[in-house]
C-alpha positions as CSV (number, residue, x, y, z in Angstrom):
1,X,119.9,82.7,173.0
2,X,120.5,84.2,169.7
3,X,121.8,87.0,171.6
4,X,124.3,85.1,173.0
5,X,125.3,83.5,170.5
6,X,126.2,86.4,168.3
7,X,128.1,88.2,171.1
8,X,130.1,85.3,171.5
9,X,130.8,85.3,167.7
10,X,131.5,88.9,168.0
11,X,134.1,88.6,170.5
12,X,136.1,85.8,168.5
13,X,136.1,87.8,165.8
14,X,137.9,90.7,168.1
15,X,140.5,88.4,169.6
16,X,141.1,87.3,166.5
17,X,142.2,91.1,165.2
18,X,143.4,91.9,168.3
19,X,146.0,88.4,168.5
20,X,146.9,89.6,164.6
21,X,147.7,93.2,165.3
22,X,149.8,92.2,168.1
23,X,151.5,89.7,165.6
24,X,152.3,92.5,163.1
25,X,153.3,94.5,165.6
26,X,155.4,92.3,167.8
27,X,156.5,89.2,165.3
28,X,158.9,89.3,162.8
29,X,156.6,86.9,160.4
30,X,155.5,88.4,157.1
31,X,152.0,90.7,157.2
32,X,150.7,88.5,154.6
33,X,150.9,85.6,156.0
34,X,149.3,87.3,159.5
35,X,146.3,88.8,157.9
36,X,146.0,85.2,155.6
37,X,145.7,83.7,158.6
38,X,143.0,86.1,160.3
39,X,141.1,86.2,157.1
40,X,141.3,82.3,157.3
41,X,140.4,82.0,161.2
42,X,137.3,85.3,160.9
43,X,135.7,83.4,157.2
44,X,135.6,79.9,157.9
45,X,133.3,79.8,161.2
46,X,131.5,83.0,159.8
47,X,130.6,81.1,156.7
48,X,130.2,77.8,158.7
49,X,129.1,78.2,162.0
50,X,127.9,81.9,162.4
51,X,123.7,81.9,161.3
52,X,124.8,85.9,159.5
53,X,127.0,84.0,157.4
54,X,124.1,82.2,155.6
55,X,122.6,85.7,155.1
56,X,126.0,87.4,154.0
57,X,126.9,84.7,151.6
58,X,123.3,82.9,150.2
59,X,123.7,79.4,148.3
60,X,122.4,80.3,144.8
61,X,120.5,77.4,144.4
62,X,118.3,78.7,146.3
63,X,117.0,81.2,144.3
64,X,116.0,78.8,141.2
């Protein structure tokens, strides 16, 4: 299942570059805003729903 689960991750975060290179490529809006917008949509389910994220980014209490 955890297989599954990360491939699926894995391919959101593709389409996700993918939909932004086509953006900068084919849009006329700013590249900051584009790649603000795919660092916003790759982070927040990496961090929140993705289980790598709690390994990437530990909570320090934790370690107390």
């Amino acid at each position: 299942m955890n297989k599954i689960r990360k491939r699926k991750f894995n391919t959101y975060y593709w389409t996700c570059v993918v939909v932004a290179v086509c953006m900068i490529v084919f849009s006329n809006i700013d590249w900051d805003t584009i790649f603000s917008g795919l660092m916003a949509s790759t982070f927040i389910p990496f961090y929140t729903l993705d289980e790598r994220g709690a390994y990437a980014f530990p909570d320090g209490d934790e370690d107390e």
